[in-house]
N, CA, C and O of each residue as an XYZ file, in Angstrom:
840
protein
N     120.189     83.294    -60.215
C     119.247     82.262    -59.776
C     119.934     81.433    -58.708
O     121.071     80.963    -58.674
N     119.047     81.390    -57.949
C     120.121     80.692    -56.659
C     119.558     79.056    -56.562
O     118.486     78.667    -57.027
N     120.342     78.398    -55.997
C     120.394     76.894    -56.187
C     120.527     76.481    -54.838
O     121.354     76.873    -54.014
N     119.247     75.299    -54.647
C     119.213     74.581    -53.330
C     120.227     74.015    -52.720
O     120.548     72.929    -53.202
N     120.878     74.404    -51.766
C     121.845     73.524    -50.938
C     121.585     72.225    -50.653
O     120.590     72.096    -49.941
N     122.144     71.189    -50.967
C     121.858     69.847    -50.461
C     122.226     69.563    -49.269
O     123.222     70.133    -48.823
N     121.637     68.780    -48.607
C     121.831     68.504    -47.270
C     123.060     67.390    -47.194
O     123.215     66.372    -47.868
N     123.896     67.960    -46.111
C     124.974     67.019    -45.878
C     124.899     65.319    -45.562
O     123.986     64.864    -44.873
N     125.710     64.659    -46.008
C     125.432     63.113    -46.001
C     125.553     62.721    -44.416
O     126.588     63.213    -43.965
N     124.954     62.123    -43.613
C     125.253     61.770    -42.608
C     126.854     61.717    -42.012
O     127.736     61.222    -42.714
N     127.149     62.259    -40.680
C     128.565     62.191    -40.521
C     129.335     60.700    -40.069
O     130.553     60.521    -40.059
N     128.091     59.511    -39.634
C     128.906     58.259    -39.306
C     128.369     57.513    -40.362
O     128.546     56.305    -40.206
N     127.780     57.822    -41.372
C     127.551     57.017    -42.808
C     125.777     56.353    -42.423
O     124.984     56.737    -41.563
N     125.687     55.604    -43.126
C     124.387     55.051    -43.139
C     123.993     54.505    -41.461
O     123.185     55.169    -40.812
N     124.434     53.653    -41.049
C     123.826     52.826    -39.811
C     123.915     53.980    -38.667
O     123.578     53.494    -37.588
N     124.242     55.271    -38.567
C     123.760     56.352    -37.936
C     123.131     57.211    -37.830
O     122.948     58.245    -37.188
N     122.621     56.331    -38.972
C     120.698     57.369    -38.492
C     119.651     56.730    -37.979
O     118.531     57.229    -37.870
N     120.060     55.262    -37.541
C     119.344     54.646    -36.837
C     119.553     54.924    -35.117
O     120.392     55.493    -34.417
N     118.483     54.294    -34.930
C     118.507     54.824    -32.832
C     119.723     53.917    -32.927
O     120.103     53.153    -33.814
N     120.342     54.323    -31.426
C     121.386     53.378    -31.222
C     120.789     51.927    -30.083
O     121.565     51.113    -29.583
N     119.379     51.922    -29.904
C     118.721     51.159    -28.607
C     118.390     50.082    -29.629
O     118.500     48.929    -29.212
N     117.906     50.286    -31.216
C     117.922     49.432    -31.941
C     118.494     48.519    -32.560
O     118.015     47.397    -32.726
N     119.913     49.023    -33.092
C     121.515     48.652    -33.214
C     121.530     47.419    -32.413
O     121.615     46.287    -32.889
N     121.405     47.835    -30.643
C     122.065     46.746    -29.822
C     121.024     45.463    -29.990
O     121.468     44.342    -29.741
N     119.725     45.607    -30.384
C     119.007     44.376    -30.090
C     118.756     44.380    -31.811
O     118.211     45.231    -32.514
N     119.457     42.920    -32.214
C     118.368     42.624    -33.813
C     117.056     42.168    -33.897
O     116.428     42.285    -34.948
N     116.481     41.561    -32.702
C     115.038     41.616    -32.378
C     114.428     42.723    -33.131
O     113.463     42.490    -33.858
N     114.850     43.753    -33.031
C     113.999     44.800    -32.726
C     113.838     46.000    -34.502
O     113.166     46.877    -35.045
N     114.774     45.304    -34.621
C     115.336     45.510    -36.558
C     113.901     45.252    -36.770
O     113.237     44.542    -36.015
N     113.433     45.852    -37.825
C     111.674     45.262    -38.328
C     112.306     44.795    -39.995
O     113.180     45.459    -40.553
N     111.783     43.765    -40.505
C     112.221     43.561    -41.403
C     111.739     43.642    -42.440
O     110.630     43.139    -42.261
N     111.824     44.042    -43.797
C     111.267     44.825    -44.639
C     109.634     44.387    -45.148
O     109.076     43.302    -44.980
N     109.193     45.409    -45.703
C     107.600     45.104    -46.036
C     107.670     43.705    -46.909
O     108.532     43.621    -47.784
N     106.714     42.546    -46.660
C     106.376     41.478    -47.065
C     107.646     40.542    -47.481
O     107.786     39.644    -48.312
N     108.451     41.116    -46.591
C     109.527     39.649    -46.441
C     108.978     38.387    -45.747
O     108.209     38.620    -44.814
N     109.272     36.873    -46.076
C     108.818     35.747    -45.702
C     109.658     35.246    -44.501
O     109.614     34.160    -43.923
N     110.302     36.147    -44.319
C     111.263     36.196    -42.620
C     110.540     35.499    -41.179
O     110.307     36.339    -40.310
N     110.141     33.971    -40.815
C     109.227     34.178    -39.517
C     109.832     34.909    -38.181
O     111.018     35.161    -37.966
N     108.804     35.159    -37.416
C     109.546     35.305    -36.139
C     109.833     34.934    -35.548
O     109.172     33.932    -35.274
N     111.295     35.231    -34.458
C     111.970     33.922    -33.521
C     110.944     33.452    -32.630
O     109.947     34.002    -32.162
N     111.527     32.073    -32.486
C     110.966     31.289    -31.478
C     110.584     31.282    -30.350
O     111.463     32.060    -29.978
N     109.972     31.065    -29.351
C     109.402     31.478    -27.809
C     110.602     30.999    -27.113
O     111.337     30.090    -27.498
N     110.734     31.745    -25.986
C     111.769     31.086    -25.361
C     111.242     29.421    -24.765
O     110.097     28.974    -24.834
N     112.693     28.597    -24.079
C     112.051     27.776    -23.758
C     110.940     27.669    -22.270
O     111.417     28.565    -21.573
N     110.288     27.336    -21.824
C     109.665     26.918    -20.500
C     110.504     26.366    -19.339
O     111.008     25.255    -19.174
N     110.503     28.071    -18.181
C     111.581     27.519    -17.114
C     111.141     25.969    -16.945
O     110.093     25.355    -17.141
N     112.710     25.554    -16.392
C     111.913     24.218    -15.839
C     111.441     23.901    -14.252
O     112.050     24.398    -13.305
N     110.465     23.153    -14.109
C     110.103     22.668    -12.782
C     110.649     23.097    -11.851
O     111.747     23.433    -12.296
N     110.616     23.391    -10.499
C     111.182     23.244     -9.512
C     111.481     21.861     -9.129
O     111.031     21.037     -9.925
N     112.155     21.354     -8.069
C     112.891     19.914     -7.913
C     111.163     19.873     -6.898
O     110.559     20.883     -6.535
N     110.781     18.622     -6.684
C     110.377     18.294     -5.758
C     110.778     18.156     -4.342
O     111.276     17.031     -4.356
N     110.868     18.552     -3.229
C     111.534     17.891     -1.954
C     109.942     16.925     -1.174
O     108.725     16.757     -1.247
N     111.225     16.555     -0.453
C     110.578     14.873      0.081
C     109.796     15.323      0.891
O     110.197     16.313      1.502
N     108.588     14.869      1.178
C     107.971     15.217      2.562
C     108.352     14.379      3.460
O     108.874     13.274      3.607
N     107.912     15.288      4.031
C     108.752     14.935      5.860
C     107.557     14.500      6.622
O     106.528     14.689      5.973
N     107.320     13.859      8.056
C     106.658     13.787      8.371
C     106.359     14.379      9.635
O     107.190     14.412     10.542
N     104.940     14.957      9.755
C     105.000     16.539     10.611
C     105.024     15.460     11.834
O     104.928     14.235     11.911
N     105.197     16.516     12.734
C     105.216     16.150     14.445
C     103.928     15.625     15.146
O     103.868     15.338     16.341
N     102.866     15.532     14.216
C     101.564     15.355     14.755
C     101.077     14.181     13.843
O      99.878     13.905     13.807
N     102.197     13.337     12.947
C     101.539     12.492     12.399
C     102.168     11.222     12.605
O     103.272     10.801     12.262
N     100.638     10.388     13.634
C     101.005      8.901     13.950
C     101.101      7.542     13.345
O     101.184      6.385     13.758
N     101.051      8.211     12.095
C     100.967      7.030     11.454
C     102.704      6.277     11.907
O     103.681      6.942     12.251
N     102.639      4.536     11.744
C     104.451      4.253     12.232
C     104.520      3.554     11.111
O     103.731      2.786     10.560
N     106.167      4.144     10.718
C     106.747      3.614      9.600
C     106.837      2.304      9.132
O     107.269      1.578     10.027
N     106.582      1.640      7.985
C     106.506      0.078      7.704
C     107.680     -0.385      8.211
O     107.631     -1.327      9.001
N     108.987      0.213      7.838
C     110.341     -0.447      8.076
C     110.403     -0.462      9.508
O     110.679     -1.480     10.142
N     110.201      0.434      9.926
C     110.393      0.293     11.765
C     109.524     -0.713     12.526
O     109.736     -1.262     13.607
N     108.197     -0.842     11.440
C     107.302     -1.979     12.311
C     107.952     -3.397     11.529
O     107.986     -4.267     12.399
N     108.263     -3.725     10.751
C     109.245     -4.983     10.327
C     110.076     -5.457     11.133
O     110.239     -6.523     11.728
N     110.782     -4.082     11.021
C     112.449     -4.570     12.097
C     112.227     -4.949     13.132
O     113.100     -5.599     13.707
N     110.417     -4.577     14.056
C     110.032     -4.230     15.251
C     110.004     -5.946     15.542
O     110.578     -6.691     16.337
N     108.901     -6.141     14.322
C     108.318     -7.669     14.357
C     109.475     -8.665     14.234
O     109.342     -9.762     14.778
N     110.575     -8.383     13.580
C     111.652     -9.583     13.397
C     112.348     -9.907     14.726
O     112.648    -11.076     14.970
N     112.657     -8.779     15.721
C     113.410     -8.610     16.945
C     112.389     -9.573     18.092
O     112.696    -10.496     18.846
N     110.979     -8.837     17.807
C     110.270     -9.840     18.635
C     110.480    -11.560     18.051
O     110.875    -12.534     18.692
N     110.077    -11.470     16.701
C     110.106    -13.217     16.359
C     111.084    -13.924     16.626
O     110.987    -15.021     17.177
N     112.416    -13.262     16.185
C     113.476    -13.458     17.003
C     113.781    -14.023     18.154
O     114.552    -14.975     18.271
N     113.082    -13.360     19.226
C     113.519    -13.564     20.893
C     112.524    -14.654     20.953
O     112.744    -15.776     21.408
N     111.327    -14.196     20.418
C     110.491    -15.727     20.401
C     111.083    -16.954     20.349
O     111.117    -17.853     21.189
N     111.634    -16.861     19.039
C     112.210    -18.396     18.476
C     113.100    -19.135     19.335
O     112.981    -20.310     19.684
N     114.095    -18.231     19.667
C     115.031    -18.634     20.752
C     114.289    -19.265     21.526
O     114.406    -20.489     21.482
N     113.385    -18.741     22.392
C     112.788    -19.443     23.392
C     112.061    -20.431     23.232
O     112.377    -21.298     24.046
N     111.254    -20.732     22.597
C     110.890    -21.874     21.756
C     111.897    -23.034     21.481
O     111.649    -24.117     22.011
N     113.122    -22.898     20.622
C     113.951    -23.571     20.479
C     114.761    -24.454     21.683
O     115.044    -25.645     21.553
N     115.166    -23.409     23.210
C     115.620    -23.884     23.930
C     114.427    -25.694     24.582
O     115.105    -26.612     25.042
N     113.342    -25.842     24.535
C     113.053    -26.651     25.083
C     113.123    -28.099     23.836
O     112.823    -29.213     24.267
N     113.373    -28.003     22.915
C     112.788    -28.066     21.788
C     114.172    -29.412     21.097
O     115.319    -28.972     21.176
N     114.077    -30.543     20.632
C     115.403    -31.169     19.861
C     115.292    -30.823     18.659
O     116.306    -30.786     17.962
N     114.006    -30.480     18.118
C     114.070    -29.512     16.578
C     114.243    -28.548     16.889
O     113.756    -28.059     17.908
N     115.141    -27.864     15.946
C     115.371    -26.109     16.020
C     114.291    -25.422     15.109
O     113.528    -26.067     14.389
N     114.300    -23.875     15.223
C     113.404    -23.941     13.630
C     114.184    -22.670     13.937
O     114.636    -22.159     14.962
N     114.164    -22.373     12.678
C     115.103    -21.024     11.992
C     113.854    -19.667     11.675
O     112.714    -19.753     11.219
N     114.245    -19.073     11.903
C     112.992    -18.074     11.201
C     113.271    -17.220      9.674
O     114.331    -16.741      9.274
N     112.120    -17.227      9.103
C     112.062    -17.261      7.394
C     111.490    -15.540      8.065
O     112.413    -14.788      8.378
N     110.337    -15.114      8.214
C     110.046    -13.792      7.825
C     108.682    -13.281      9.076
O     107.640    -13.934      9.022
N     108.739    -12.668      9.637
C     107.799    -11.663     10.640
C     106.471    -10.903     10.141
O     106.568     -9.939      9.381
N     105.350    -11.327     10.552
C     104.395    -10.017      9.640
C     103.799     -9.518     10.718
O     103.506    -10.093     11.766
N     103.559     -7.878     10.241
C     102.973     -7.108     11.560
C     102.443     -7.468     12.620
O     101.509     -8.269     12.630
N     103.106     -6.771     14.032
C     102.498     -7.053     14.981
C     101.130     -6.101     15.345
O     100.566     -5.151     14.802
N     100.948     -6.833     16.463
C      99.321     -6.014     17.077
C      99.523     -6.070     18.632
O      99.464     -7.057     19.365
N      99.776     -4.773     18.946
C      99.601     -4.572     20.640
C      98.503     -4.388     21.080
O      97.684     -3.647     20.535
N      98.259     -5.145     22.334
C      97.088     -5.207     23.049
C      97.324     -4.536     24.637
O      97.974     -5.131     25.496
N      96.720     -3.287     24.843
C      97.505     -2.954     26.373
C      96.028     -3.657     26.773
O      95.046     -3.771     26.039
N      96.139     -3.968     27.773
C      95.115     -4.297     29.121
C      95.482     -3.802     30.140
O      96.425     -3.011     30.143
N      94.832     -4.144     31.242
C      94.949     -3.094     32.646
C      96.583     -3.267     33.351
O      97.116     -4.264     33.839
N      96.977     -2.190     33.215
C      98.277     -2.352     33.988
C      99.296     -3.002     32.970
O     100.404     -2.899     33.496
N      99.372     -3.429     32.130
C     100.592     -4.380     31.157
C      99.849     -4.486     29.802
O      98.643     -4.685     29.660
N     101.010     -4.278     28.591
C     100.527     -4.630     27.607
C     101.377     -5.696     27.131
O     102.547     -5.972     27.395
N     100.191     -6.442     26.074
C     100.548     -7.659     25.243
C     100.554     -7.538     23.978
O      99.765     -6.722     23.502
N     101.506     -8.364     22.995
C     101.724     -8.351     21.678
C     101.262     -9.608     21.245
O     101.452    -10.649     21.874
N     100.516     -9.500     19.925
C     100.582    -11.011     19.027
C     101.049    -10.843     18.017
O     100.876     -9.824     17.348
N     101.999    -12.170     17.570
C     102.935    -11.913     16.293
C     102.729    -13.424     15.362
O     103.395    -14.392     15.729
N     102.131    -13.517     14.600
C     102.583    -14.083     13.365
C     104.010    -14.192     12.880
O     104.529    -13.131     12.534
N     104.646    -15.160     12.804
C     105.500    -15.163     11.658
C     105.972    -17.055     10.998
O     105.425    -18.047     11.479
N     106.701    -17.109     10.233
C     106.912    -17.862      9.765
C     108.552    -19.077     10.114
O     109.366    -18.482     10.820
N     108.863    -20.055      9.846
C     109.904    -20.329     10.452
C     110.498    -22.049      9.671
O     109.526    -22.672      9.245
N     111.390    -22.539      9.534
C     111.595    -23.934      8.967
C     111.898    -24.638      9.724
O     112.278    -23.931     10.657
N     112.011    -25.737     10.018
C     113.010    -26.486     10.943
C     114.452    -27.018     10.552
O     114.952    -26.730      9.464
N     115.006    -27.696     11.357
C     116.321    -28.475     11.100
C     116.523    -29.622      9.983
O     117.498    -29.755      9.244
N     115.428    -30.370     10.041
C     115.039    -31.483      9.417
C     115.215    -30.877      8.102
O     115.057    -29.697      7.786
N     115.755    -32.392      7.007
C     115.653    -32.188      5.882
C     114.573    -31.924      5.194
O     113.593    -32.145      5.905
N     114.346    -31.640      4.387
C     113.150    -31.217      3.302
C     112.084    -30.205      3.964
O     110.997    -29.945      3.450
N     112.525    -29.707      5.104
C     111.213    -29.490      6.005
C     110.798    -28.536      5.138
O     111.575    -27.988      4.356
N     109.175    -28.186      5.232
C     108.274    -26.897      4.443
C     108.081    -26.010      5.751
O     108.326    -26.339      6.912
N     107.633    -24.928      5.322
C     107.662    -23.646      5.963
C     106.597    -23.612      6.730
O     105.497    -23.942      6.288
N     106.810    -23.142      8.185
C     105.953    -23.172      9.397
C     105.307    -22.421      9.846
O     105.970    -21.862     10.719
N     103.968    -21.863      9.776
C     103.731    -20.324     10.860
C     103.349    -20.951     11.937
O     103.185    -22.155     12.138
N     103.219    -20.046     12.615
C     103.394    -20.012     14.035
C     102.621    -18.695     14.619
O     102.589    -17.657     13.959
N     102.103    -18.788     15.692
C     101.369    -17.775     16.755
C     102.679    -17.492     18.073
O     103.368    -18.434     18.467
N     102.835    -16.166     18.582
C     102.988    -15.645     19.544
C     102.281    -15.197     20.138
O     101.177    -14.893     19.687
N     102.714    -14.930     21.670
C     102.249    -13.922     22.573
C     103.448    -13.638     23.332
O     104.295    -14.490     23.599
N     103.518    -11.995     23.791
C     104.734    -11.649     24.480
C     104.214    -10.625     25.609
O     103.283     -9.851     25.387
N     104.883    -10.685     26.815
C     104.398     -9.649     27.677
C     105.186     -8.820     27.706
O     106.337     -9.249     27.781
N     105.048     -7.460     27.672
C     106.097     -6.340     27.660
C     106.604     -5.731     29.066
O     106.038     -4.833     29.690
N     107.628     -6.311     29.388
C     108.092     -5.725     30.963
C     109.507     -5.019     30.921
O     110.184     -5.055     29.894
N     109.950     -4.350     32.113
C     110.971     -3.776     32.106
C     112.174     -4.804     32.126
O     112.129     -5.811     32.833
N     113.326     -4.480     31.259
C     114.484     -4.704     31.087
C     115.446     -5.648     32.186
O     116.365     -6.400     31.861
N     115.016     -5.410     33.383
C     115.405     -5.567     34.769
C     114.831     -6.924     35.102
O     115.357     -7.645     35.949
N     113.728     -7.272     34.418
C     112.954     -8.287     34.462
C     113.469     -9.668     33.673
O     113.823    -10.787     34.044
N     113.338     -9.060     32.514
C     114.086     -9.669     31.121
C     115.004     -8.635     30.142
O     114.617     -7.539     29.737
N     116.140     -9.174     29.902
C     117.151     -8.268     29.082
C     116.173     -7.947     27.936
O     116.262     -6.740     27.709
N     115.435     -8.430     27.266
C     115.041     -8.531     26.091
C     114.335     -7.533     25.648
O     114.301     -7.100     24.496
N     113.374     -6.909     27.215
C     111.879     -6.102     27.224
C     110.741     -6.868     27.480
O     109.794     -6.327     28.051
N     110.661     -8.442     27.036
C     109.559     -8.925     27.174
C     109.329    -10.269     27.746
O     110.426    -10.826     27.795
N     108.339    -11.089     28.229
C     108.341    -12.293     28.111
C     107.334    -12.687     27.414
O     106.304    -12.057     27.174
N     107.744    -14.154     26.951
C     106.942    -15.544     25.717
C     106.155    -15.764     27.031
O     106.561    -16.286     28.069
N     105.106    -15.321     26.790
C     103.712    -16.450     27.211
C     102.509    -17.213     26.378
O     101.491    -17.737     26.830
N     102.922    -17.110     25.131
C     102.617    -17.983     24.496
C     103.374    -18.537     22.844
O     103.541    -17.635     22.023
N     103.667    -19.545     22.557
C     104.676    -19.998     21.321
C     104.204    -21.347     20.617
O     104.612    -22.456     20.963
N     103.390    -21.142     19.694
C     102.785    -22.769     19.127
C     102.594    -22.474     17.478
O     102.082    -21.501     16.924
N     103.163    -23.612     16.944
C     102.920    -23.446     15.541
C     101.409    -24.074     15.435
O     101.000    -24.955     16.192
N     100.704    -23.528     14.459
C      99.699    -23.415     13.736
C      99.219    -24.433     12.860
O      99.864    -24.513     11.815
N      98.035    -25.436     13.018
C      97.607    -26.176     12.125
C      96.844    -25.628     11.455
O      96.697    -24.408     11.384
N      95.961    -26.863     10.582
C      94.685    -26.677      9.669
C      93.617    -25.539     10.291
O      92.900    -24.748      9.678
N      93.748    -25.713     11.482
C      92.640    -24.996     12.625
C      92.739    -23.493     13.524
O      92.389    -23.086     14.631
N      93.581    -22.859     12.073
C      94.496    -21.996     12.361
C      93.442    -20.456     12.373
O      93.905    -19.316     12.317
N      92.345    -20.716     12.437
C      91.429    -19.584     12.587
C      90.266    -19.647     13.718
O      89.227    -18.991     13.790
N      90.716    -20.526     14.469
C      89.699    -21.317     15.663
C      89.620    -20.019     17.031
O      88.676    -19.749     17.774
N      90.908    -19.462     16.967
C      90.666    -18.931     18.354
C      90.757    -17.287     17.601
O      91.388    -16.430     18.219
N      90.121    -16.935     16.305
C      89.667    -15.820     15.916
C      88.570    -15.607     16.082
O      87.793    -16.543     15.895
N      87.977    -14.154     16.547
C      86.861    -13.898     16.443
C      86.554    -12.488     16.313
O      85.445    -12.185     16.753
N      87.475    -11.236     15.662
C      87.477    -10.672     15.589
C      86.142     -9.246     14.724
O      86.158     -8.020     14.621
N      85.129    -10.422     14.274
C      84.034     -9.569     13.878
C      82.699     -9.861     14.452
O      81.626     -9.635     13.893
N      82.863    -10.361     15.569
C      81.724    -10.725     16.707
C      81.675    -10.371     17.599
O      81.293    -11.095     18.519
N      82.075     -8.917     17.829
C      82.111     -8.511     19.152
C      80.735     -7.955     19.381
O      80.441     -6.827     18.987
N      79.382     -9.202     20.394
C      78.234     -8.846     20.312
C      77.985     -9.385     21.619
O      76.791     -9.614     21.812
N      78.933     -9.719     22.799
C      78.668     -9.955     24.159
C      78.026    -10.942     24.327
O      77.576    -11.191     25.446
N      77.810    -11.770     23.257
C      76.682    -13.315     23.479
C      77.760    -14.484     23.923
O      77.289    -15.458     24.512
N      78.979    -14.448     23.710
C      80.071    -15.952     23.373
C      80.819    -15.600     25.392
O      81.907    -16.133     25.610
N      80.286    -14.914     26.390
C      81.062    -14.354     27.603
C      80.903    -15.895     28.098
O      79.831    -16.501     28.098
N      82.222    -16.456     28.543
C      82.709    -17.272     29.518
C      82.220    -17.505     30.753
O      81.490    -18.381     31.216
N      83.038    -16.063     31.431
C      82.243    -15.293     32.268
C      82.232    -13.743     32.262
O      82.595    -13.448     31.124
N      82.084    -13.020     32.702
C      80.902    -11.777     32.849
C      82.235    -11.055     32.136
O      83.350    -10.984     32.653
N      81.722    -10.372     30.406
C      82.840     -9.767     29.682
C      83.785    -10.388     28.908
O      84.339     -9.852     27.948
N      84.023    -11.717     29.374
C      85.490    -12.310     28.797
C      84.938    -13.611     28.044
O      83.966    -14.156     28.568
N      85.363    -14.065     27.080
C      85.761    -15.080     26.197
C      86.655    -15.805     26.316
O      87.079    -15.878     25.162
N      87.535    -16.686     27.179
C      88.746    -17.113     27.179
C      88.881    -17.958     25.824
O      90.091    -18.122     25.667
N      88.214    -18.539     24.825
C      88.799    -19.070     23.889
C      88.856    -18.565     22.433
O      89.113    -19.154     21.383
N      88.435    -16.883     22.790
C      88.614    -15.971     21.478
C      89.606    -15.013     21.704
O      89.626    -14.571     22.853
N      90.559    -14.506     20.805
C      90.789    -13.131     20.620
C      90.150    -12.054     19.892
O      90.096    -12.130     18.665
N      89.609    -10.960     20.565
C      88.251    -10.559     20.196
C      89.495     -9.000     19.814
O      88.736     -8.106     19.438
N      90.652     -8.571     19.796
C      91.345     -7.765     19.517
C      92.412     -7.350     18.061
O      92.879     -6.389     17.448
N      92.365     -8.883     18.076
C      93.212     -8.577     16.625
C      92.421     -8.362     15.232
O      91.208     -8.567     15.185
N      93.201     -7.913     14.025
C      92.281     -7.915     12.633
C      92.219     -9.248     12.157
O      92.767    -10.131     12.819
N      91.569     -9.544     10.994
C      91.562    -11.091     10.532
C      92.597    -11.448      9.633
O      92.415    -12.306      8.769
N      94.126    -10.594      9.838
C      95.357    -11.071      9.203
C      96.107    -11.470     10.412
O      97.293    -11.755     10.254
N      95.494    -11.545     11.832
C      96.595    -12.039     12.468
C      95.614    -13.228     13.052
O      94.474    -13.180     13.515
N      96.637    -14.436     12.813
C      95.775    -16.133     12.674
C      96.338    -16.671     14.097
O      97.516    -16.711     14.453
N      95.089    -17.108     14.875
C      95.307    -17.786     16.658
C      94.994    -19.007     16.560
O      94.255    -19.719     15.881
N      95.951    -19.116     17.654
C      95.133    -20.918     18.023
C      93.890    -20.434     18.800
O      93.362    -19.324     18.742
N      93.513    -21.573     19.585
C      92.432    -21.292     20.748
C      92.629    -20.516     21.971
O      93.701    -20.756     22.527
N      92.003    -19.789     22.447
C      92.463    -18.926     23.291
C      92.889    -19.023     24.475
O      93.711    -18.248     24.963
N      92.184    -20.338     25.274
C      93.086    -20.955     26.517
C      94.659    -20.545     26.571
O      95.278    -20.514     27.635
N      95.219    -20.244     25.353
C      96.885    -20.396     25.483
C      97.291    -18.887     25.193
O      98.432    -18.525     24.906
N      96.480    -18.288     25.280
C      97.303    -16.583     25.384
C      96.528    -15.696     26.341
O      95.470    -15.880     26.943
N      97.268    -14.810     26.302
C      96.267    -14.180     28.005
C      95.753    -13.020     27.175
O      94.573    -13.320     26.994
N      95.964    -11.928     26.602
C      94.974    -10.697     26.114
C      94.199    -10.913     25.182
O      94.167    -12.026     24.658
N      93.613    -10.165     24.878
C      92.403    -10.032     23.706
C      90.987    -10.713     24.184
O      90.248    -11.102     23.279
N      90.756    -10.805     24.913
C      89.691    -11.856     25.670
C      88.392    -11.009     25.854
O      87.328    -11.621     25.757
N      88.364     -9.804     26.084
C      87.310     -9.077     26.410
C      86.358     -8.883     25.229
O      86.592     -8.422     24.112
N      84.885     -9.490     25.918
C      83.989     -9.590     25.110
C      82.656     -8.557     24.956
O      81.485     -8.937     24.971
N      83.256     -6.741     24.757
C      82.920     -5.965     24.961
C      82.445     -4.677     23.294
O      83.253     -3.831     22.909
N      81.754     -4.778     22.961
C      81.757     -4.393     21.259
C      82.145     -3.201     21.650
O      81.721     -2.481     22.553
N      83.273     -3.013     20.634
C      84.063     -2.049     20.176
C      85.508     -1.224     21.101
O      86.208     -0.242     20.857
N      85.447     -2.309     22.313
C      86.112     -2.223     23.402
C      87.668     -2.080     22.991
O      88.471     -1.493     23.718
N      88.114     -2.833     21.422
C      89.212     -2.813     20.993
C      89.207     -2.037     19.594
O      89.542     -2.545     18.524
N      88.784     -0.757     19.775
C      88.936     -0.503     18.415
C      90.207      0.278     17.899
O      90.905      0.230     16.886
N      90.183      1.081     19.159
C      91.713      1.550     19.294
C      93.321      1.125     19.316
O      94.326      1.829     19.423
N      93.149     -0.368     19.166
C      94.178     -0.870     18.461
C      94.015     -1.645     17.391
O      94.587     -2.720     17.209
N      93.139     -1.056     16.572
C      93.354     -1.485     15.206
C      93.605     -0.014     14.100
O      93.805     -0.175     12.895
C-alpha cells in the first residue's frame, strides 16, 4: 500500500510564501477577518503655496500714497520757508495732505493744504492754503514758485466751488476769479482773487484731475 508523500515545508520558513512587494509595504498586509484594527490616517494636506506680492504692472496709474506724502511735505516745506522769510512769526510745519495739480495752458499749478504751529507759546495748530507754479530748476532751485501762501480762517470754504460747475457764476467769458472750480471738496481755499488756476468756469472742464 503506498503512502502519500507530504509536501516539503517551505525552504525560507513561513514569511516566504508571501509576495515579496507585500513584505516591503505593511500598508498592504490585510489584517485578519473582523479584527477592530482602523485604517491609517490620510495623509496630511500639502500646504499652501507662499503668496508673492503683487507688483504693479507697467500700465497701472494709479500713484503711490507714500510717494504722494513725501511729494506734499517737500512742497509744504518750500512753502513754509517762503512764507516764514517775510514773516517775525515763524511757523513750523506739523503734517501735508494730498496735493491736486492743475495744468492750464502752457504751465501747471498745484494746491496744497497742510497744517503748521507757530513760534509763540501755547500756539494751536494752523492750516493753511497754497499755490505753487511749477517751473524749471534754472528758474528756481526748488522746481517751483509760491504764488500763493495764507492761513485759513472760519471762511475756509469761501473760495470752493467745486460742485457747480454750471457756467452761471463767469466773471468774465468762462472764468470765475473768486472760485476754484478744480479741486475736490477735501482741498479747503480762501477766495480766489489770491491764486491763479482753477478758475475756469466750464462743466466738466476739470475732470481729469480729479
Amino acid at each position: 500500500m503506498s503512502m502519500a508523500t507530504a509536501a516539503p515545508p517551505c525552504e525560507w520558513g513561513y514569511l516566504a510564501c508571501f509576495p515579496s512587494d507585500r513584505l516591503s509595504d505593511p500598508a498592504t498586509v490585510e489584517p485578519p477577518s473582523g479584527s477592530s484594527v482602523p485604517p491609517p490616517p490620510p495623509p496630511p494636506p500639502a500646504p499652501a503655496p507662499a503668496r508673492l506680492p503683487q507688483r504693479k504692472g507697467p500700465l497701472d496709474l494709479r500713484a503711490n500714497p507714500k510717494v504722494q506724502l513725501a511729494q506734499a511735505k517737500r512742497f509744504a516745506t518750500g512753502v513754509l520757508d517762503h512764507y516764514n522769510k517775510n514773516k517775525k512769526i515763524k511757523f513750523e510745519l506739523l503734517d501735508a495732505k494730498p496735493v491736486i495739480s492743475i495744468p492750464e495752458p502752457r504751465c501747471c499749478y498745484t494746491h496744497i493744504n497742510f497744517t503748521a504751529r507757530s513760534s509763540k507759546e501755547d500756539s494751536e495748530e494752523q492750516l493753511f492754503f497754497a499755490e505753487i507754479y511749477h517751473c524749471r530748476k534754472k528758474r528756481s532751485p526748488s522746481g517751483f514758485i509760491v504764488t500763493c501762501c495764507e492761513p485759513l480762517g472760519p471762511d475756509f470754504k469761501v473760495g470752493q466751488k467745486f460742485c457747480k460747475l454750471d457756467g452761471s457764476s463767469a466773471v468774465r467769458k468762462n472764468t470765475d476769479f473768486t472760485h476754484c472750480f478744480a479741486c475736490t471738496e477735501r482741498m479747503l481755499h480762501p477766495r480766489g482773487e489770491n491764486y491763479v488756476a482753477g478758475h475756469c468756469n466750464i462743466p466738466r472742464v476739470y475732470d481729469y484731475v480729479r
